[in-house]
N, C-alpha and C positions, 0 to 999 in steps of 0.2 A: 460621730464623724468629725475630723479637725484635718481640714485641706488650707495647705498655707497658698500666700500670695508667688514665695519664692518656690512651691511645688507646680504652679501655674505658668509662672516661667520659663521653669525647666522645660514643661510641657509642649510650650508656646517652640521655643527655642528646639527641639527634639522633630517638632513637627516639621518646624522649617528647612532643618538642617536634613532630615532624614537619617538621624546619626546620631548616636550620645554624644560621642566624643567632639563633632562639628558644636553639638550644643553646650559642651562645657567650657570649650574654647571662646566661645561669643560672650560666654559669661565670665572668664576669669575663675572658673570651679575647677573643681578635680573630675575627671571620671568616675571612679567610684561615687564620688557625693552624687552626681549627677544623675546614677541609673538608680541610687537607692533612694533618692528623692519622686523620682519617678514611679520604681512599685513601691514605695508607700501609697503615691498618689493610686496609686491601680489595686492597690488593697482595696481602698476604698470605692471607686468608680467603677471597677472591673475594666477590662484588655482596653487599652484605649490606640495599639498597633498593633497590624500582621507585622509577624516577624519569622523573616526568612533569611537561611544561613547565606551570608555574603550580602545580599539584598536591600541591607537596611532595614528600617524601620516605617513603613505604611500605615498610616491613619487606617481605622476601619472607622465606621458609622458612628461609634460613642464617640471616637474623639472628631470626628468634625463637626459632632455635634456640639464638643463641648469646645471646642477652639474661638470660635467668636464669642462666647461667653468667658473664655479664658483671658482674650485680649480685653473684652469690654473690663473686666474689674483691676486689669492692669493698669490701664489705660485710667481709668475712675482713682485708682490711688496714686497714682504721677502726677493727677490734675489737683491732688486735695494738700500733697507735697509741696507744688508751685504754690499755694493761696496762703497756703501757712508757712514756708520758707522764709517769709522780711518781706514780699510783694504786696502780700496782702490781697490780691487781683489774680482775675480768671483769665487775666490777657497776657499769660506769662507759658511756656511751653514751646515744647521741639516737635517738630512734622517732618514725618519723610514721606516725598513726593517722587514722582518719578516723570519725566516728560518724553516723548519720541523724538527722534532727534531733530527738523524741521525748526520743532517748536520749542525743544530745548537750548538749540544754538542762534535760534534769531528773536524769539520772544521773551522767552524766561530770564534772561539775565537784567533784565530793563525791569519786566515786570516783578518780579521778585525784589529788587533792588527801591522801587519803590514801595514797597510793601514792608520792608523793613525797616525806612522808615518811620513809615506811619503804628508800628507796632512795635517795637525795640524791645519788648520782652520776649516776642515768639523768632523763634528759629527755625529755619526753614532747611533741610538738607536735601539737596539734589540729585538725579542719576538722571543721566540719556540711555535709553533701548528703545528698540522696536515695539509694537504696539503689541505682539502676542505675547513679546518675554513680559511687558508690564502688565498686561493680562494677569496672566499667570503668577504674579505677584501679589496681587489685588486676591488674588482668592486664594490664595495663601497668605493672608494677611500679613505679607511680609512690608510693603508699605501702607503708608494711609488715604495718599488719592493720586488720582496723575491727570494728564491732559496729553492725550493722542491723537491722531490723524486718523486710524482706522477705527472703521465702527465694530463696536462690540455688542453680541447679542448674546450672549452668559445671563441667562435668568438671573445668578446674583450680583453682578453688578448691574449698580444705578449710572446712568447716565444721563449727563445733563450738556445739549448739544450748545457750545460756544463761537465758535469766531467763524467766518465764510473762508473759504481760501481756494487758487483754481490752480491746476499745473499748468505746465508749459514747457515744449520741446525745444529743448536750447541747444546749440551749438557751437563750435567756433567763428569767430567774424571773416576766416574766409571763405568758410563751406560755400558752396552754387547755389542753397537754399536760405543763405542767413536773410533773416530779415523779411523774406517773401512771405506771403498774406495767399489765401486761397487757394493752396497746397491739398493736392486730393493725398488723403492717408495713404495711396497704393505707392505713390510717390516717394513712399520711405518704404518699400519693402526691400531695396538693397542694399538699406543701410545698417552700419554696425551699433548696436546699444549697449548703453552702460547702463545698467539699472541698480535699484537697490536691492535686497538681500529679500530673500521670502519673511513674511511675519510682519514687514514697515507696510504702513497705510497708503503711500506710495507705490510701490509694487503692488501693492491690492489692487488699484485704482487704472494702471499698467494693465496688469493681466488681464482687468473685467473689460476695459475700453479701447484700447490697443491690439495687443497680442492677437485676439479673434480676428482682427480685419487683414493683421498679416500673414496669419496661417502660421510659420516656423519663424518667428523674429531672429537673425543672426545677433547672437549676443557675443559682444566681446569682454565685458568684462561683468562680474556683482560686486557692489561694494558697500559696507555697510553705515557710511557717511555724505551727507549731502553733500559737504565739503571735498570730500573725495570724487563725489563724481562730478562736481566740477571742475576739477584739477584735470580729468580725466579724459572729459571734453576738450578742455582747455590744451590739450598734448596732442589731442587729434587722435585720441584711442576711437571716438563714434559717439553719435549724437547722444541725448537722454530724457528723460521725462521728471520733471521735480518740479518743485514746491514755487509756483511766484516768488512767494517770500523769500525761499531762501536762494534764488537768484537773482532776486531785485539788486543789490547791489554791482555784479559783474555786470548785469546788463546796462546799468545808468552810468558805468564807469566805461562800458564800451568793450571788455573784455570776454562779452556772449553774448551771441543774437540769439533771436528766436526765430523758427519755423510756423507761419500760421497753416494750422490743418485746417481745410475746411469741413462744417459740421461734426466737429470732435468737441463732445464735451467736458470739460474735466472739472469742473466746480466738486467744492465735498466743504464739508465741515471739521472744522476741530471739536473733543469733546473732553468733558469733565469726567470724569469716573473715580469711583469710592464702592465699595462692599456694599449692599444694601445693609448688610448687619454691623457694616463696623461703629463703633458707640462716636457717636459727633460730639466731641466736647467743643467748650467755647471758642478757645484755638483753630479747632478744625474748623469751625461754621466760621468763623473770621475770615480765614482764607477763601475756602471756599466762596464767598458773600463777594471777597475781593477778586476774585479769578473772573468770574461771572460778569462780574459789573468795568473789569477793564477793558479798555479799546487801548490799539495802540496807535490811533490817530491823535 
């Protein structure tokens, strides 16, 4: 049996795309090279996709089995690349991360920023989505960790819970309720909301503590940016429910109050997540170490 590194690839890349052709593309190959790289590999392994006409190409069991072991030796030979390149050091290496947006547009650019610092040979590549597309990413090993708002209960991802953070129902500064403090929740049942999109940790947190006490919330608009639904507010489209954090600023500048609801609580956490099988090289446990251990007080 002789399975290459670059049949691994293919593999990895086939998987994610659901596609040869998506997978030849990501690589710079040809299609044909790409699918005869592939049953070479399936010579040896046997089927490692259902394959259905129009449908693409679906993992069956061999290949998810063999998919985390495919990325771990890819992964193990990028890191043996960096050490013997001129570096000489295990502290050299690219990550892609993924964050929800909350945490990608108020946290991540500071924290990241010092972290490149202090590491100048690792690389850090960025994406904002909602918490179940980076889900979903994470167990298709298509990144290598993120930091979300919604909690995740996927037997294979590990989670590692981080930072406190509480919502809050903002408005414009001229609404009838801005700024008022011991607001019973029924008290907003005539009003219009902006929410976020289904999937954001946000909208989780909405739906589970919210939505029940109004029965049918009038919604006026879904958006899939915090930023957005500030603006949104801010226009006088209808109140909303997000992130302190990522209000803190409009409201210290005076451009959105809050609504205090009485006995509503909206406290959650941010978290860490990674595969439980994806291979932790030095790079990753770096970061990770660093993610963990920063406050942004």
């Amino acid at each position: 049996m002789h399975i290459t590194l670059r049949q691994l690839e293919i593999f990895r890349a086939v998987a994610q795309f659901g596609r040869v052709t998506g997978a030849a593309e990501s690589l710079y190959i040809s299609q044909p090279a790409a699918s005869m790289a592939l049953s070479e590999l399936e010579k040896h392994l046997g089927p490692l996709f259902d394959r259905n006409q129009g449908a693409g190409l679906k993992m069956n069991d061999a290949g998810r089995a063999l998919l985390p072991k495919a990325c771990e030796l890819i992964d193990r030979a990028k890191e043996l690349e960096m050490q013997f390149a001129g570096t000489g050091s295990y502290k050299s290496g690219l990550l892609v991360m993924n964050a929800s947006s909350t945490i990608g547009n108020n946290l991540l650019p500071k924290m990241l920023s010092k972290f490149s610092k202090e590491n100048q040979g690792v690389r850090v590549e960025m994406d904002i989505d909602n918490t179940r597309v980076i889900e979903q990413r994470i167990l298709d090993f298509k990144i290598d960790l993120a930091v979300v708002e919604g909690t995740c209960v996927h037997p294979d991802i590990a989670v590692t819970t981080w930072l406190a953070d509480e919502l809050v129902i903002i408005c414009r500064p001229g609404h009838p309720l801005a700024n008022k403090s011991n607001i019973p929740l029924t008290a907003l049942s005539d009003e219009f909301w902006v929410l976020r999109e289904q999937g954001s940790g946000t909208r989780e947190l909405f739906d589970e503590m919210i939505a029940p006490q109004l029965n049918s919330p009038k919604v006026a608009m879904i958006l899939n940016r915090s930023e957005a639904v500030k603006q949104a507010v801010s226009d006088g489209v209808g109140i909303a429910c997000i992130s302190s954090l990522a209000a803190k600023s409009a409201l210290d500048s005076g451009h959105m109050a809050t609504i205090g609801v009485i006995g509503l609580n909206l406290k959650r956490h941010f978290y860490l997540i990674a595969h439980k099988k994806k291979y932790r090289s030095a790079v990753f446990e770096q970061l990770c170490d660093f993610i963990v251990g920063w406050s942004p007080l």
